[in-house]
C-alpha positions as CSV (number, residue, x, y, z in Angstrom):
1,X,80.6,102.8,106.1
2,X,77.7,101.5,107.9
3,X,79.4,102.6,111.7
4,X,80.5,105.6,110.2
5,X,77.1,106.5,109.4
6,X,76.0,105.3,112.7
7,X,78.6,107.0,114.3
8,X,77.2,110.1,112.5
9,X,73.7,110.3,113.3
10,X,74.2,109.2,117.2
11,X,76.5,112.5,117.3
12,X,74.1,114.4,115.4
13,X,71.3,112.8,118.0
14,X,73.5,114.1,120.8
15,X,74.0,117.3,119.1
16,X,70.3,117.9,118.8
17,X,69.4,116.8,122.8
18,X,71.8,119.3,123.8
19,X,70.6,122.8,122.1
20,X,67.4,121.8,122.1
21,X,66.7,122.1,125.8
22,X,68.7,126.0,126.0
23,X,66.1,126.6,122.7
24,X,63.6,126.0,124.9
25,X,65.0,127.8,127.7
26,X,65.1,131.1,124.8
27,X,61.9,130.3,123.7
28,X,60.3,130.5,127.3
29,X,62.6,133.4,128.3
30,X,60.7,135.2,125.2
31,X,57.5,134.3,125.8
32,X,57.6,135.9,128.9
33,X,57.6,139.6,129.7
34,X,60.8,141.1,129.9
35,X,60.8,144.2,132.3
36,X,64.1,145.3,130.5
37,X,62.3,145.5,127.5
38,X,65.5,143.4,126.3
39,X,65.3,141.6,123.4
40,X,65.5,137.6,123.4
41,X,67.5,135.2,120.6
42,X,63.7,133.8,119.9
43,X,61.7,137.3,119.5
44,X,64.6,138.6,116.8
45,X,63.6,135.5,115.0
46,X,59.8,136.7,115.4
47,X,61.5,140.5,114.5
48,X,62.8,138.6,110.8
49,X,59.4,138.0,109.8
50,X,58.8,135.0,107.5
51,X,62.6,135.3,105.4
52,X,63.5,133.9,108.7
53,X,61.3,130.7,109.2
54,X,62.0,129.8,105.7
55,X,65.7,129.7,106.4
56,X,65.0,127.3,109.2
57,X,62.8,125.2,107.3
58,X,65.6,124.9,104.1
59,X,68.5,124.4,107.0
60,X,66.6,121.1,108.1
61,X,66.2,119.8,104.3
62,X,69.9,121.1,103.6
63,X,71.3,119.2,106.4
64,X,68.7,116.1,106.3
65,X,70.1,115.9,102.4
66,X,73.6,116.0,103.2
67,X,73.7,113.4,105.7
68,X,71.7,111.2,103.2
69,X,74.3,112.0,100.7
70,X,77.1,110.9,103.0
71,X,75.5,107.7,103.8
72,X,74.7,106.6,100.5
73,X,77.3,107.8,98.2
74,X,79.9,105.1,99.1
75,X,82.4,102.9,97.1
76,X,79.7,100.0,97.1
77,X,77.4,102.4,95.3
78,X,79.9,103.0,92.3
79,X,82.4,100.0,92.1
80,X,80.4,97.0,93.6
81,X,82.8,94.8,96.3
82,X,84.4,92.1,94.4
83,X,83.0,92.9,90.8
84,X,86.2,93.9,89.4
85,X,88.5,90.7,90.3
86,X,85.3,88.6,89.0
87,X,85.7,90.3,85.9
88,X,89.4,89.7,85.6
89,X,88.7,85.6,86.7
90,X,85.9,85.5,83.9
91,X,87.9,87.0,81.6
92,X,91.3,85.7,82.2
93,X,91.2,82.5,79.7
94,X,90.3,84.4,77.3
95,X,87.0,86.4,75.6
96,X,84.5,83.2,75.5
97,X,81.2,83.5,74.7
98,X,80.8,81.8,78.4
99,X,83.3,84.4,79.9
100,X,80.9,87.6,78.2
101,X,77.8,85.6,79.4
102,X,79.1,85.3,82.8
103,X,79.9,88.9,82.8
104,X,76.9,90.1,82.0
105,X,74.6,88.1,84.8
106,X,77.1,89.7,87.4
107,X,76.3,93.1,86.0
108,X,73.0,93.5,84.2
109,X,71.0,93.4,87.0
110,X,73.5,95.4,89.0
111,X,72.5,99.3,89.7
112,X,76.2,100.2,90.7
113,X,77.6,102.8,88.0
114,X,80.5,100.4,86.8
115,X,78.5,97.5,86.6
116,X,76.4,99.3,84.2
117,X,79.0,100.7,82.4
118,X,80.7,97.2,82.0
119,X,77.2,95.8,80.8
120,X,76.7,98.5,78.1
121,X,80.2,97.9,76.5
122,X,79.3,94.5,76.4
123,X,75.8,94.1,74.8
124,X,77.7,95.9,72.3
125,X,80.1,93.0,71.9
126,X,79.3,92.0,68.7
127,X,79.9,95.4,67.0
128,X,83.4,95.3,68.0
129,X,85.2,97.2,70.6
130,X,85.1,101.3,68.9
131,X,81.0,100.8,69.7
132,X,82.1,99.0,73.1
133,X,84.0,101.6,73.8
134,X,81.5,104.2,72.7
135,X,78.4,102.9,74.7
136,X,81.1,102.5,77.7
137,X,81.5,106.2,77.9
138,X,77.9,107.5,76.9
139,X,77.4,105.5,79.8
140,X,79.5,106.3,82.2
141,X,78.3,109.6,81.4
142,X,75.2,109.0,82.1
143,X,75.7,108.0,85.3
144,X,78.5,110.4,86.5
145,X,75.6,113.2,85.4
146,X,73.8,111.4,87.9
147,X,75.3,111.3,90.6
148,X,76.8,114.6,89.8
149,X,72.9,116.3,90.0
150,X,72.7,114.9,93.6
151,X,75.9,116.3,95.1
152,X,74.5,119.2,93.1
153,X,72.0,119.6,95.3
154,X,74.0,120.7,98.3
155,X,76.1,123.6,96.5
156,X,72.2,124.4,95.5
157,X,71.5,124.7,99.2
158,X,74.6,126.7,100.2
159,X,74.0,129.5,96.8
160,X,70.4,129.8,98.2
161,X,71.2,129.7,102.0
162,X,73.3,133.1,101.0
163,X,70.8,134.5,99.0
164,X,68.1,134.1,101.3
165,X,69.9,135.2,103.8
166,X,70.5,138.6,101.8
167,X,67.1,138.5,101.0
168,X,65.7,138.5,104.3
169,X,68.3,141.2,105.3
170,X,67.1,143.8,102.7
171,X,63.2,142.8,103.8
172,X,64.2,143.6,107.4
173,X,65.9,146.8,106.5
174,X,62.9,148.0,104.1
175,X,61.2,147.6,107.3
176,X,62.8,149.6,109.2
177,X,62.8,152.7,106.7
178,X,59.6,152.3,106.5
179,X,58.9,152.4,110.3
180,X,61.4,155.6,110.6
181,X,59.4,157.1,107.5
182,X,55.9,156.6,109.3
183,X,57.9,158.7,112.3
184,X,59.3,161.8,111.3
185,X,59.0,162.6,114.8
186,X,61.8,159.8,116.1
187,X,61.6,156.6,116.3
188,X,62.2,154.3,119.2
189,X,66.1,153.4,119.2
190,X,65.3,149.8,120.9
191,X,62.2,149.2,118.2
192,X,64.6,150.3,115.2
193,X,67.1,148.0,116.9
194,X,65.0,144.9,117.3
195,X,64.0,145.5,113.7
196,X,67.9,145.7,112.5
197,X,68.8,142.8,114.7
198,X,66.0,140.9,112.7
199,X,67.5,141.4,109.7
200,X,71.0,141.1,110.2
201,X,70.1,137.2,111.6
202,X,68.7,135.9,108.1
203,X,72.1,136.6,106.7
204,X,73.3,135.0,109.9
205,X,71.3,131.9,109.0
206,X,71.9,132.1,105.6
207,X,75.5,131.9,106.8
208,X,75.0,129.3,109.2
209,X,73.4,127.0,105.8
210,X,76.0,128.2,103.3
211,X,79.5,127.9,105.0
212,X,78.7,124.0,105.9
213,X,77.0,122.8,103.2
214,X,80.0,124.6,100.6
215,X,82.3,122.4,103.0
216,X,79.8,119.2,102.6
217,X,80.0,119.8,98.7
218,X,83.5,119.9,98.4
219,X,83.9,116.7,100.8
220,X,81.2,114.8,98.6
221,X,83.0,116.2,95.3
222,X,86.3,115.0,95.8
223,X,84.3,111.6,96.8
224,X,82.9,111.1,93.7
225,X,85.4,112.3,91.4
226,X,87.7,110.0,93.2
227,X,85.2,106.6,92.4
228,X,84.4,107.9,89.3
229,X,88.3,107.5,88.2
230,X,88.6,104.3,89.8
231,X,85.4,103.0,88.1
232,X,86.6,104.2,84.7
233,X,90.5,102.4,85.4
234,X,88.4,99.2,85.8
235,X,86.2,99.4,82.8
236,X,89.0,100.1,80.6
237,X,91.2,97.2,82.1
238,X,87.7,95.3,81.3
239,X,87.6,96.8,77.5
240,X,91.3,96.1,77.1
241,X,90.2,92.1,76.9
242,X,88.5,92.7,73.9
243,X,91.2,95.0,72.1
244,X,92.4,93.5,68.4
């Protein structure tokens, strides 16, 4: 997971040293006069007015958030290496008081979801196994809500990525009544333009946040889901030790 994760950020490292130099290139182009009276990638982002620079600012948390996600939501982080044949070997002469003692120092002090979950059914031991079972499942809830509210966070990105994006749209294109209202007389075509173009890139950066991070959220979804089963198959192999 650890290469993978390297392998990700050196690509996004490459990714970022080469657009940033042609941004540079646009944002020089724009800062100099055009005799054209063209309009430059970097002055329609000026045109978009503040909708705009907010976009860019949530695209670097969006994307800074779901490259943390990717790196730290891995198997380790739900079903600790190992734990789960240590179990089995504590357990397989039999429920011992020494067995359930040894269980619980590999998983008490463990922050992984299943070792948690394993470590509530068994303070619970002596209650028998319905309240091991019980505390097993309000904690595994728990801790699927969890992680659940982080991958959360990206589908939050992509819903407000489109809304901002239709946000700043409408802005621009209030604008632009406006400045055809304060002209009854005709407005220039290429200022009217600029002022459309504006608009119309929020919703293309609203675009440009949404699609990716909707395909980030399903990735991470289907992730999770998948280790949450896997952890709940071992806990209930786990339970089945104490079953009467």
């Amino acid at each position: 997971m650890n290469t993978i994760a390297a392998r990700l950020l050196s690509t996004a490292a490459l990714a970022v040293a080469a657009v940033l130099p042609a941004y540079a290139a646009e944002a020089a182009a724009a800062v100099t006069p055009v005799v054209s009276g063209g309009k430059t990638a970097f002055g329609l982002i000026i045109e978009a007015g503040w909708p705009m620079w907010l976009i860019i600012v949530m695209s670097v948390v969006a994307f800074a958030v779901a490259i943390q996600m990717f790196i730290t939501l891995k198997r380790d982080a739900i079903i600790p290496m190992g734990l789960a044949d240590d179990l089995h070997n504590a357990f397989a002469e039999g429920v011992t008081d020494e067995a359930v003692e040894s269980a619980l120092a590999m998983t008490q002090n463990d922050p992984a979801m299943t070792a948690q979950v394993v470590a509530s059914a068994l303070d619970k031991k002596d209650f028998g196994y319905d309240a091991m079972v019980a505390s097993a499942e309000t904690t595994a809830t728990a801790e699927a809500n969890r992680w659940t509210a982080k991958v959360g966070w990206i589908t939050l990105f992509a819903s407000t990525g489109t809304m901002m994006g239709l946000f700043g749209t409408v802005y621009g294109m209030i604008g632009a009544f406006i400045t055809m209202a304060n002209k009854p007389a005709g407005v220039d075509a290429a200022d009217l333009a600029g002022t459309i173009g504006g608009a119309l890139l929020t919703t293309a950066g609203g675009l440009i946040i949404a699609i990716p991070m909707l395909v980030c959220a399903f990735v991470l979804r289907g992730k999770l889901n998948q280790f949450i089963l896997d952890s709940t198959v071992i806990t209930n192999e786990i339970l089945d030790y104490f079953r009467k």
